[in-house]
N, C-alpha and C positions, 0 to 999 in steps of 0.2 A: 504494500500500500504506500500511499503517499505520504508525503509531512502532515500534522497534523495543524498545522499554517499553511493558507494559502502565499505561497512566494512574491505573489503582483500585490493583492491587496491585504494581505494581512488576516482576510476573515478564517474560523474553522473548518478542517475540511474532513469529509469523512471517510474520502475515497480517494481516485486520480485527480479528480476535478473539482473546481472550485463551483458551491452551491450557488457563493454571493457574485463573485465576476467573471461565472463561466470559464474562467482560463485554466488550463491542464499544468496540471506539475508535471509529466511525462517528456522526456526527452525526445523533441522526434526522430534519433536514431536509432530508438530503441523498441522493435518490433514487437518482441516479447512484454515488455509494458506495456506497449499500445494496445496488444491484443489482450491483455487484464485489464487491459482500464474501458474496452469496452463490452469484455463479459460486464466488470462492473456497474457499468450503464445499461444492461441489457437487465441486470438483477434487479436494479432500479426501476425498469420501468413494466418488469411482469409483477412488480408489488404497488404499484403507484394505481390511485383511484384514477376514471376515467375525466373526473375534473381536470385532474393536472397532468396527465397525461401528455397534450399535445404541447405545456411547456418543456416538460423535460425533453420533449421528443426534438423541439426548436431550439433547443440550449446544448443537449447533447453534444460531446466532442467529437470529432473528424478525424480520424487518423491523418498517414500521409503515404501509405505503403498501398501501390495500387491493390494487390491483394485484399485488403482490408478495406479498404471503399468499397469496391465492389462486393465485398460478404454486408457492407454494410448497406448499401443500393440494394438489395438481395433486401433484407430484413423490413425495408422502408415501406418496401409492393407489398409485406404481408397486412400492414398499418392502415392500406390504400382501399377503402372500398367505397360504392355507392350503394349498396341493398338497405342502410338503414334512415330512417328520418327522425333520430336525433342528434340534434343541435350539438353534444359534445363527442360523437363518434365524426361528424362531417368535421370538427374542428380537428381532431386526430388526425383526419385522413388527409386535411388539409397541410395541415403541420408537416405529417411523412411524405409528401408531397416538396413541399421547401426546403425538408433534407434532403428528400432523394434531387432536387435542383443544385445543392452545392454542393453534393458531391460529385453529380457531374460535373458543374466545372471546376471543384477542384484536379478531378479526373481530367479535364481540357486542358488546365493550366501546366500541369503535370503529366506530358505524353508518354505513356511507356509503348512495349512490345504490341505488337498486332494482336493478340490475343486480349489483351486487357482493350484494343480498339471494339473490337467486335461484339465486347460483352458490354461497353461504352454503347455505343450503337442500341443493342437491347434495350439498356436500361433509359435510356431516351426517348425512345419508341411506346416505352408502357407509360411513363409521363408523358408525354403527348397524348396518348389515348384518354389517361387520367382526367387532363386537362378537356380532352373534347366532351367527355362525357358529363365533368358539373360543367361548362358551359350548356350545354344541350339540356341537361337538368334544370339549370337556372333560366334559360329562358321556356322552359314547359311549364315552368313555378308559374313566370310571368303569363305567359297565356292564360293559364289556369286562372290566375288573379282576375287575369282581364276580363274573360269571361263569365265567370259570376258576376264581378260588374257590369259586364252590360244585361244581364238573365235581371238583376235584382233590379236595375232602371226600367228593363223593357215592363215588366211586371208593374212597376210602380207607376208609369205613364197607360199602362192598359186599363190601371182599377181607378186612375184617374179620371178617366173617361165615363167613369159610372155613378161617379158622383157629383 
């Protein structure tokens, strides 16, 4: 585990990372940390209520070892769903969504072997779809919206006429 001070701000820490300013005590040349520091985080968020959830999921650390983005891109698409319609799962998915975005382009920033391109590729591809699908959501919401309002006007100008 890590110091039990965070090293940037000073505050307690329980783990690799810091709860108060996000910042990692992990060296990033150091593979084997990285990879405990986000079991760690991973222990953290199968115990974490769906309140807070989509914080830790948007705070969560980033490795730097393409391996481990992509195990981590991998974990983000399990986070990713549309089947529910509540407010703090769509916030989740939303969240794992914005991680699964910087990891790619941490992934960009950081070009490795064709192998790691290819699985790059992949995980772009299911964000994208992600992304088409609450768009296309959100405007079905909208329609939806729209047309009970005009249902509840057409109704209110028809019983108008009877009185």
């Amino acid at each position: 585990m890590a110091d039990s001070v965070c090293p940037h701000c000073g505050a307690p820490m329980t783990g690799f990372y810091c709860e108060y300013c996000r910042s990692s005590a992990v060296n990033p040349d150091e593979w084997d940390k990285q990879n405990a520091a986000l079991k760690d985080f991973h222990n953290r968020l199968s115990h974490a209520d769906k309140a807070t959830l989509a914080v830790i999921l948007t705070g969560g650390p980033l490795p730097d070892f393409p391996g481990l983005l992509i195990d981590e891109g991998l974990a983000c698409l399990s986070y990713m769903n549309h089947t529910s319609l509540s407010m703090e799962e769509v916030g989740v998915s939303d969240a794992a969504a914005t991680r699964l975005d910087s990891i790619i382009t941490k992934l960009k920033i950081n070009p490795a072997d064709n192998k790691t391109q290819d699985k790059l590729a992949v995980l772009e591809n299911k964000l994208k779809d992600y992304r088409k699908k609450a768009d296309r959501d959100g405007w079905m919401g909208i329609f939806i919206f729209a047309a009970v309002i005009t249902i509840i006007i057409l109704l209110f100008c028809h019983f108008m006429q009877f009185l």
